[in-house]
C-alpha positions as CSV (number, residue, x, y, z in Angstrom):
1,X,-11.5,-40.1,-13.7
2,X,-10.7,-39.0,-17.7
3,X,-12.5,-35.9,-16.9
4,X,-10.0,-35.1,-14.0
5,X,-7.1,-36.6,-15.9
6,X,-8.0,-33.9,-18.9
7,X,-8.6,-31.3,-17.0
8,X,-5.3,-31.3,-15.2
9,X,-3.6,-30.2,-18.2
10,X,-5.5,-27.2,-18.5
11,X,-4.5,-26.2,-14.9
12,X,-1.4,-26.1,-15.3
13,X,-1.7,-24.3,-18.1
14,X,-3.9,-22.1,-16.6
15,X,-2.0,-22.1,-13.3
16,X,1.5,-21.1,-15.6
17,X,-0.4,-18.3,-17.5
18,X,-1.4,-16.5,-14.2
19,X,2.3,-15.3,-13.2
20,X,3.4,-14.8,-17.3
21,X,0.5,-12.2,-17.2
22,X,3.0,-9.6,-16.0
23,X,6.3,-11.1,-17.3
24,X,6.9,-8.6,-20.1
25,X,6.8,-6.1,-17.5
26,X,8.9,-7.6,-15.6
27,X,11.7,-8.1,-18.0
28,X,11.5,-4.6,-18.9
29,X,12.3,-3.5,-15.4
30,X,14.8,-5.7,-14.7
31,X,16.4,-4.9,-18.0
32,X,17.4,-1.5,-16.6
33,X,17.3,-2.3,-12.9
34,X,21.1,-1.8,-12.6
35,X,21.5,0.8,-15.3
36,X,23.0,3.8,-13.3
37,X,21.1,6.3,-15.4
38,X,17.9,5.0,-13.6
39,X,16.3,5.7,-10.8
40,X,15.0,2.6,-9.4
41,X,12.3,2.7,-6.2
42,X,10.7,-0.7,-5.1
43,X,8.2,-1.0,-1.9
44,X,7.8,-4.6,-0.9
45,X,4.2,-5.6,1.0
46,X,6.1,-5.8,4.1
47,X,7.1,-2.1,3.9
48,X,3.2,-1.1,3.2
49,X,2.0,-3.0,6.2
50,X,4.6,-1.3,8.8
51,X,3.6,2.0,7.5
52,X,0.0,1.6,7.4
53,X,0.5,0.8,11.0
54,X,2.2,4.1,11.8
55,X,-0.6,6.2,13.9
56,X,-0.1,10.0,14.3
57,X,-2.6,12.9,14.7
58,X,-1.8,14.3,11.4
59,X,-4.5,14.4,9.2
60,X,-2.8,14.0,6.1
61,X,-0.7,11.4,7.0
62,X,-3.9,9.6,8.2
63,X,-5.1,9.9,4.5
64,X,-2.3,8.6,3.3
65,X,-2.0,5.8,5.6
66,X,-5.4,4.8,4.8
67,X,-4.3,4.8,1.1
68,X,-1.3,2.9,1.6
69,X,-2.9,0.1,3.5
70,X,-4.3,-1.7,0.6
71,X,-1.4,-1.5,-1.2
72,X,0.9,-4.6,-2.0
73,X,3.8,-3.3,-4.0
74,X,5.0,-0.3,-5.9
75,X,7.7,-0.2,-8.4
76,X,8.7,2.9,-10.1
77,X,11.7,3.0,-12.7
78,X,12.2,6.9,-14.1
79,X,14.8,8.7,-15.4
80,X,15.2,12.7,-17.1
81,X,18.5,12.7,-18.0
82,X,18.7,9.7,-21.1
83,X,17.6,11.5,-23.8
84,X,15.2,9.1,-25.2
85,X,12.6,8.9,-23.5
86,X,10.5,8.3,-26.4
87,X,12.4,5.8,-27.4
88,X,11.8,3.7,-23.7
89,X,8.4,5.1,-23.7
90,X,7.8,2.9,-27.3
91,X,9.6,-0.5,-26.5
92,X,7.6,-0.6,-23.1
93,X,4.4,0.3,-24.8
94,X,4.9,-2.5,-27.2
95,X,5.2,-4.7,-23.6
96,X,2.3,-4.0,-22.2
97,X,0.0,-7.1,-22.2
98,X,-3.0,-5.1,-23.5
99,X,-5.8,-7.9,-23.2
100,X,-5.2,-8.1,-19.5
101,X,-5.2,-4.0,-19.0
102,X,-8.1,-1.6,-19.1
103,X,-6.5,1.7,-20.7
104,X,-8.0,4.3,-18.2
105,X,-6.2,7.4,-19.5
106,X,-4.1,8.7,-22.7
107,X,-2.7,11.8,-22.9
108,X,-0.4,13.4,-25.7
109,X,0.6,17.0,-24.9
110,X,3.2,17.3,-28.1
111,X,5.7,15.8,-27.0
112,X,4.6,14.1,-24.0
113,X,2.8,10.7,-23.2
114,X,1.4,9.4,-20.1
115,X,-0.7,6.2,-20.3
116,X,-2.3,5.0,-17.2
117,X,-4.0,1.5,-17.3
118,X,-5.5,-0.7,-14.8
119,X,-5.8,-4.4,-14.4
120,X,-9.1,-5.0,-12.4
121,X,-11.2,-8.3,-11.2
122,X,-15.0,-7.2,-10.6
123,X,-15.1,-3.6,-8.9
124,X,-11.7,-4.1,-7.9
125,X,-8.4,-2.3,-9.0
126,X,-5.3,-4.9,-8.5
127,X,-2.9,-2.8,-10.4
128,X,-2.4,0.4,-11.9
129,X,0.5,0.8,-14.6
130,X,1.4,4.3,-15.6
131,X,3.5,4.5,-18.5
132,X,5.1,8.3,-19.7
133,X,7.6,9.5,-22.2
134,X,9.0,12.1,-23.6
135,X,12.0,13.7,-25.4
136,X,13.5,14.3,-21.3
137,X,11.7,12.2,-19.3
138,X,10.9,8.5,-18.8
139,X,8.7,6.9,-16.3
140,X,7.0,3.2,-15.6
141,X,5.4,2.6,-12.7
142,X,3.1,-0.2,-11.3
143,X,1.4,-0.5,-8.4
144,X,-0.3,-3.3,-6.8
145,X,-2.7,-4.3,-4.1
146,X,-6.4,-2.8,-3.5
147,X,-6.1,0.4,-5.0
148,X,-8.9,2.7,-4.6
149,X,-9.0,5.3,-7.7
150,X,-10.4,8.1,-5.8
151,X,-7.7,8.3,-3.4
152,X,-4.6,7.7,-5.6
153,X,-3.9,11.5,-5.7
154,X,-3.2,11.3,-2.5
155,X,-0.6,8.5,-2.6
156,X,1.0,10.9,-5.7
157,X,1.7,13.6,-3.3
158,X,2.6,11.8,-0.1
159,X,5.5,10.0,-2.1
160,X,8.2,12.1,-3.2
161,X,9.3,10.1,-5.9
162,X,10.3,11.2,-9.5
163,X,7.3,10.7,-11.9
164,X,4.8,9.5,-9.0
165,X,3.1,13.5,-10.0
166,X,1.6,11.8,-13.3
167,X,-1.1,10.2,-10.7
168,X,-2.5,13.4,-10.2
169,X,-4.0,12.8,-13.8
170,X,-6.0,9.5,-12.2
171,X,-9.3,10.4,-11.1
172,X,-12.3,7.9,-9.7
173,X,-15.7,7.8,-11.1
């Protein structure tokens, strides 16, 4: 009984931790959520299962379909016409929990960064959070769900959304 008693302490604790992992990332999106100089994309589960459902005989579309099934949630939050996109890029750099991410990719062309890490249990991806900045351009993204690394370049060019083209960079073992 004190061994129960003791340990139900620690699972809340434990229990509270689990959804804090992503908080910081969370405040950062929703700090800007309703800033007009955004662009703001968000694709619920629900909207990933009707579409992996959609069956057609085109082959690229079955690709992508077979991509998007595993897939739980994308948020995307962009914008090239701030200014400081440097300036975003560091303050959500500094909010990335980096104990819980793997860094999979760094890249600094002068001016430009993209960051891409994931956040993995076992041989699993659960989330992939792509992070770019520079002096024009401004880009966080994270998706969520089973995410298979060799077929993310496909998800980058069946979605035609601002910054999504930095997947391209992500390339499985």
């Amino acid at each position: 009984m004190k061994k129960t008693i003791l340990l139900l302490p620690c699972l809340f604790i434990l229990a509270a931790a689990l959804p804090a992992q992503n908080d910081a990332i969370n405040r950062f999106f929703n700090q800007y959520i309703d800033d007009e100089r955004f662009t703001v994309v968000f694709v619920s589960p629900k909207m990933f299962s009707l579409v992996s459902k959609i069956s057609t005989e085109d082959e690229d579309w079955e690709k992508f379909r077979e991509v998007v099934g595993g897939l739980t949630g994308l948020r995307v939050l962009t914008s090239d016409s701030l200014g400081n996109g440097l300036q975003l890029y560091k303050e959500a750099l500094s909010k990335v929990p980096a104990g819980e991410y793997s860094e999979l990719l760094t890249v600094r062309d002068g001016k430009e960064n993209v960051r891409i890490w994931v956040k993995d249990s076992g041989n699993i991806i659960n989330e992939l959070l792509l992070l770019v900045g520079s002096p024009d351009e401004f880009v966080l993204l994270s998706l969520t769900g089973k995410i298979d690394l060799d077929k993310i370049s496909t998800l980058s060019k069946g979605l035609d959304i601002e910054g999504v083209r930095h997947l391209d960079k992500v390339k499985g073992n």
